[in-house]
C-alpha positions as CSV (number, residue, x, y, z in Angstrom):
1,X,40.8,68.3,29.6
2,X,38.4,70.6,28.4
3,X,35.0,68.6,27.9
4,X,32.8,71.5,27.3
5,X,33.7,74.2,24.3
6,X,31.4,76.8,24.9
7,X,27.6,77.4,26.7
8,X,25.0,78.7,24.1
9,X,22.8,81.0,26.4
10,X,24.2,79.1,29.6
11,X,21.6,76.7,28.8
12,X,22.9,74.0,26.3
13,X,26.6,72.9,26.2
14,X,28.5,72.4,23.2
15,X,30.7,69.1,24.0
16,X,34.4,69.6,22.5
17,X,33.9,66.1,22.5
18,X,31.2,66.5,19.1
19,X,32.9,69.1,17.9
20,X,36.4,67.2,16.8
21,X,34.5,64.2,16.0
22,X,32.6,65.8,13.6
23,X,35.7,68.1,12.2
24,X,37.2,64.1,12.1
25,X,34.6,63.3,9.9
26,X,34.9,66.4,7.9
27,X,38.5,65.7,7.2
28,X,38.0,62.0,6.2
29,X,35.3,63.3,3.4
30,X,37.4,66.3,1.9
31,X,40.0,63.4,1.4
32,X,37.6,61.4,-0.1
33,X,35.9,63.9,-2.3
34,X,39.1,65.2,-3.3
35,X,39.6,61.1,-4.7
36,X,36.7,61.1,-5.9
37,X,36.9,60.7,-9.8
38,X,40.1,58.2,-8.8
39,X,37.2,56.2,-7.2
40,X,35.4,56.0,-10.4
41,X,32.0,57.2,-8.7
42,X,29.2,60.1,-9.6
43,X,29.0,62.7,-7.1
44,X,25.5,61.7,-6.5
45,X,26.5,58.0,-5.3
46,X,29.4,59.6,-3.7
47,X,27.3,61.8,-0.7
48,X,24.7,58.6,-0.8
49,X,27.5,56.7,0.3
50,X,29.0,58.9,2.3
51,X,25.4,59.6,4.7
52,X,24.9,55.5,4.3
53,X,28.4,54.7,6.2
54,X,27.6,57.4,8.5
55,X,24.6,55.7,9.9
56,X,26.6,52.0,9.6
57,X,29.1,54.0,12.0
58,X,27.2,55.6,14.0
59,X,24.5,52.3,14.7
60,X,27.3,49.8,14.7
61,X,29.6,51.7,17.3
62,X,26.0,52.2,19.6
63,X,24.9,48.4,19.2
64,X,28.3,47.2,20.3
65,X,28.6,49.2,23.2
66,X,25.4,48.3,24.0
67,X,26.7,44.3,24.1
68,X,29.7,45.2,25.9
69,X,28.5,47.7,28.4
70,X,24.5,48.0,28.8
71,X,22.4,51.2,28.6
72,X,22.8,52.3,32.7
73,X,20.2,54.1,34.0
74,X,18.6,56.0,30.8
75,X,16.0,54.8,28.5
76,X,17.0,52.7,25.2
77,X,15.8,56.1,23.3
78,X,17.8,58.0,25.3
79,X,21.0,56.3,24.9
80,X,20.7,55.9,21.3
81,X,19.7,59.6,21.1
82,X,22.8,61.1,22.7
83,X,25.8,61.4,20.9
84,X,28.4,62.4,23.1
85,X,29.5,58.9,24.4
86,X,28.2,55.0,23.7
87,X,30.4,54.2,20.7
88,X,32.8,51.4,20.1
89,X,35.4,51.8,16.9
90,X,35.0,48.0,16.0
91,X,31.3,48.4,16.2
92,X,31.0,51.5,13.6
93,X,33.9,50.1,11.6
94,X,32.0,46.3,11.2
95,X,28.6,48.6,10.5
96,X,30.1,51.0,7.9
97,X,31.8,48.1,6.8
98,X,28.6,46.3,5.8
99,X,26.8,48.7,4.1
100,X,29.8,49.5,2.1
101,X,29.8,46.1,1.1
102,X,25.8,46.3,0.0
103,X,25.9,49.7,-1.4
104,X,29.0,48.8,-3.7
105,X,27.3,45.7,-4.6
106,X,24.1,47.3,-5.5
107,X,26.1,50.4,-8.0
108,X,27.8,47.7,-9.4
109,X,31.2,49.7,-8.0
110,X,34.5,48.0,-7.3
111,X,34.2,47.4,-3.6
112,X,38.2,47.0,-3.2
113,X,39.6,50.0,-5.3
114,X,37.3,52.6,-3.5
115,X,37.9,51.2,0.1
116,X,42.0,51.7,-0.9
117,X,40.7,55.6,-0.4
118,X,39.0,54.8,3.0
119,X,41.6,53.2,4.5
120,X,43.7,56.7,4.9
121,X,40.2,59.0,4.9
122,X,39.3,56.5,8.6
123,X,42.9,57.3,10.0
124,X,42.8,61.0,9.2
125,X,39.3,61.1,10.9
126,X,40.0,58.6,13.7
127,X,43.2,60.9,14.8
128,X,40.6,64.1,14.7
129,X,38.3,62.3,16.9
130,X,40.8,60.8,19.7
131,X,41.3,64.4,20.4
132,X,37.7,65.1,21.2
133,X,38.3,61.8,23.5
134,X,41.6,63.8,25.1
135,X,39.2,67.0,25.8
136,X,35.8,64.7,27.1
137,X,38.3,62.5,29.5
138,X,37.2,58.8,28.0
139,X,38.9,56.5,27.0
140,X,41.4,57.2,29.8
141,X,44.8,55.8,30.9
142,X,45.7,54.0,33.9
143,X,48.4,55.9,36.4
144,X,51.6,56.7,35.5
145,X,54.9,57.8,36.5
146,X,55.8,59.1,33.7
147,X,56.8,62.7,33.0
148,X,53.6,63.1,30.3
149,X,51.4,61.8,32.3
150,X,48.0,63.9,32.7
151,X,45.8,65.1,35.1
152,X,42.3,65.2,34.5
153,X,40.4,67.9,37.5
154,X,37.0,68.9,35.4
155,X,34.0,68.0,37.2
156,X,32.5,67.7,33.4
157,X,34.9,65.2,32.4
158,X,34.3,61.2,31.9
159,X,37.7,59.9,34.0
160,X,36.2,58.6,37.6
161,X,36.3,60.8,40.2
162,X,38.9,58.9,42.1
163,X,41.5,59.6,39.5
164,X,41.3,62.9,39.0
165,X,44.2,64.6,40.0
166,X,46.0,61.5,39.2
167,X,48.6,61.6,36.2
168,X,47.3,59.1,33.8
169,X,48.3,58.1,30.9
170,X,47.6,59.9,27.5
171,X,46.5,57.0,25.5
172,X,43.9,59.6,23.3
173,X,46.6,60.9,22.2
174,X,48.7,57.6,21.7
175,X,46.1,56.8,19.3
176,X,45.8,59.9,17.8
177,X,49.5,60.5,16.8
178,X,49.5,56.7,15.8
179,X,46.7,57.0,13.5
180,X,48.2,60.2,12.1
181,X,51.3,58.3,11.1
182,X,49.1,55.7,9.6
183,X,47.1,58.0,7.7
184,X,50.5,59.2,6.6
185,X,52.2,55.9,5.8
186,X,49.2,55.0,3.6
187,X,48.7,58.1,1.6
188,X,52.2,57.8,0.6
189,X,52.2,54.3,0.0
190,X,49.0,54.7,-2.2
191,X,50.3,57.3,-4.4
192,X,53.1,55.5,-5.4
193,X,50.9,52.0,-5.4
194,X,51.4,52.0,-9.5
195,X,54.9,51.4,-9.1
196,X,54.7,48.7,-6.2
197,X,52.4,46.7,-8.1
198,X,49.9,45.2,-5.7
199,X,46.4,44.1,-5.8
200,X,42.9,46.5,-5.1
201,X,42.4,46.3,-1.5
202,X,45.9,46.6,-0.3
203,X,46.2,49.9,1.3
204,X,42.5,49.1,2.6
205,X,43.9,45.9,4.6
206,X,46.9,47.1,5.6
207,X,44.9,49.8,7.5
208,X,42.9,47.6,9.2
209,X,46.3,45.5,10.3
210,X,47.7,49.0,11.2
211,X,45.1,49.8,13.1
212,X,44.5,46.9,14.7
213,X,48.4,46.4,15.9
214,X,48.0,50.1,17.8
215,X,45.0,49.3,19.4
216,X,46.0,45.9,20.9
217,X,49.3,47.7,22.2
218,X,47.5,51.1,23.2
219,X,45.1,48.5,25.4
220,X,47.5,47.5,27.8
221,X,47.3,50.5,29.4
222,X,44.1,51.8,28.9
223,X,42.5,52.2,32.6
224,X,38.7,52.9,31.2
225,X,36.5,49.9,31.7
226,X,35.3,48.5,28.4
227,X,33.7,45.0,28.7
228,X,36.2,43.5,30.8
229,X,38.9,40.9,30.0
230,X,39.1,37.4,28.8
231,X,42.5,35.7,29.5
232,X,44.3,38.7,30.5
233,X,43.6,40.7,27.5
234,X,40.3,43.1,26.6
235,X,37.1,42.5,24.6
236,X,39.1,45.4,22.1
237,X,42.5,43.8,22.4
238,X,40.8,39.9,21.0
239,X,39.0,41.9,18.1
240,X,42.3,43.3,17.3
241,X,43.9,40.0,17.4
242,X,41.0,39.0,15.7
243,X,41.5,41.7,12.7
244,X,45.3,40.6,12.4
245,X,45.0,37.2,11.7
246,X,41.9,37.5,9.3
247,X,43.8,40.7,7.6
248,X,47.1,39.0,7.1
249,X,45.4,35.3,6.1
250,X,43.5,37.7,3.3
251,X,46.0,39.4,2.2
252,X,47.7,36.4,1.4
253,X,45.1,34.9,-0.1
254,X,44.7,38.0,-2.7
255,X,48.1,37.9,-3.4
256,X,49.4,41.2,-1.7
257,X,52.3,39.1,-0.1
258,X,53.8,37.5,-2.7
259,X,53.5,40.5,-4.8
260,X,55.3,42.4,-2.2
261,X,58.0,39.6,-1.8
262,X,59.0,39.5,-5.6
263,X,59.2,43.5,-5.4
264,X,61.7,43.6,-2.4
């Protein structure tokens, strides 16, 4: 809606794109930091880890994207150099993901009681960001009828030309107010985890099942092309499915089922 923020010497935009991605960011780590002695970790491993799964995100969401969709017609350098498009969620999440994984194991830290914290830091963040998606025009809708439907008319913006004009679906927004809600769900849920009586991990997974149950329903009417479909459904809608079933076969096996069961 409003791709660029401001001009700095009407030479260099400033994409609102970056801008609520990074206050995203900045949101997820003030919740974090303000968790931080909960997580049991010095401040020093704290920002290590903090700059580590920022490069996991930032290369994982650029090599996926890279699979699904190609470089175009820039350079390799220049693709991974710009920063205002090129990213898939599943790609940053699975690269963050990983070098949690090593870094925890390397500190000797308990991988499962600090991700509990990261699981309503990511959905805090992730709403941020989908805003900065509204205001760049990607991740677009297809058309609509409906009465909030929008209209995308920038020349700067990333919906296709032949839909501008065109109400489309909000679905950055979809996914922001959904991921608000989980971020809300699981902050409230993990302050009163003592009394529900469930394993390390828990509030971890169930983000990722959270998460992944929006995005597969968000999808189906999404109108951006993102590496095409495979039985009727997108490349983002099988890693979702994907997410579900290994989510809810883990949690089972840890235990977070049948502790939840005997507490109904």
């Amino acid at each position: 809606m409003h791709p660029i923020l401001f001009w700095v010497d009407h030479l260099f935009p400033i994409a609102t794109y970056g801008v609520l991605v990074a206050l995203g960011y900045f949101a997820a780590i003030l919740y974090l930091a303000f968790h931080r002695n909960q997580m049991a970790i010095t401040e020093d491993a704290f920002w290590k880890l903090i700059y580590l799964l920022f490069l996991g995100a930032l290369g994982g969401g650029k090599i996926l994207f890279l699979l699904l969709h190609g470089i175009g017609g820039e350079s390799f350098w220049e693709f991974l150099q710009d920063l205002r498009y090129g990213f898939v969620f599943y790609g940053g999440f699975l690269g963050a993901l990983g070098l949690g994984v090593w870094f925890a194991r390397r500190r000797n830290l308990d991988f499962w009681s600090c991700a509990d914290y990261f699981g309503p830091a990511l959905a805090l963040g992730h709403a941020i960001g989908r805003l900065g998606c509204f205001s760049a025009g990607c991740c677009y809708g297809k058309a609509t009828s409906l009465a909030w439907g929008v209209r995308f008319t920038d020349a700067n913006c990333l919906v296709e030309p032949a839909l501008w004009g065109i109400p489309l679906h909000p679905t950055q927004l979809y996914e922001a107010l959904g991921n608000f809600a989980v971020f809300l769900f699981l902050h409230f849920f993990f302050i009163r985890q003592s009394k529900i009586v469930s394993r390390p991990g828990s509030v971890f997974l169930l983000y990722i099942l959270l998460y992944a149950i929006l995005r597969f329903l968000v999808e189906f009417v999404r109108g951006d092309s993102r590496g095409g479909f495979l039985l009727g459904l997108s490349i983002s809608q099988w890693l979702a499915f994907l997410a579900m079933i290994t989510v809810a076969s883990f949690m089972r096996t840890r235990g977070f089922l049948s502790h939840a069961e005997k507490n109904r």
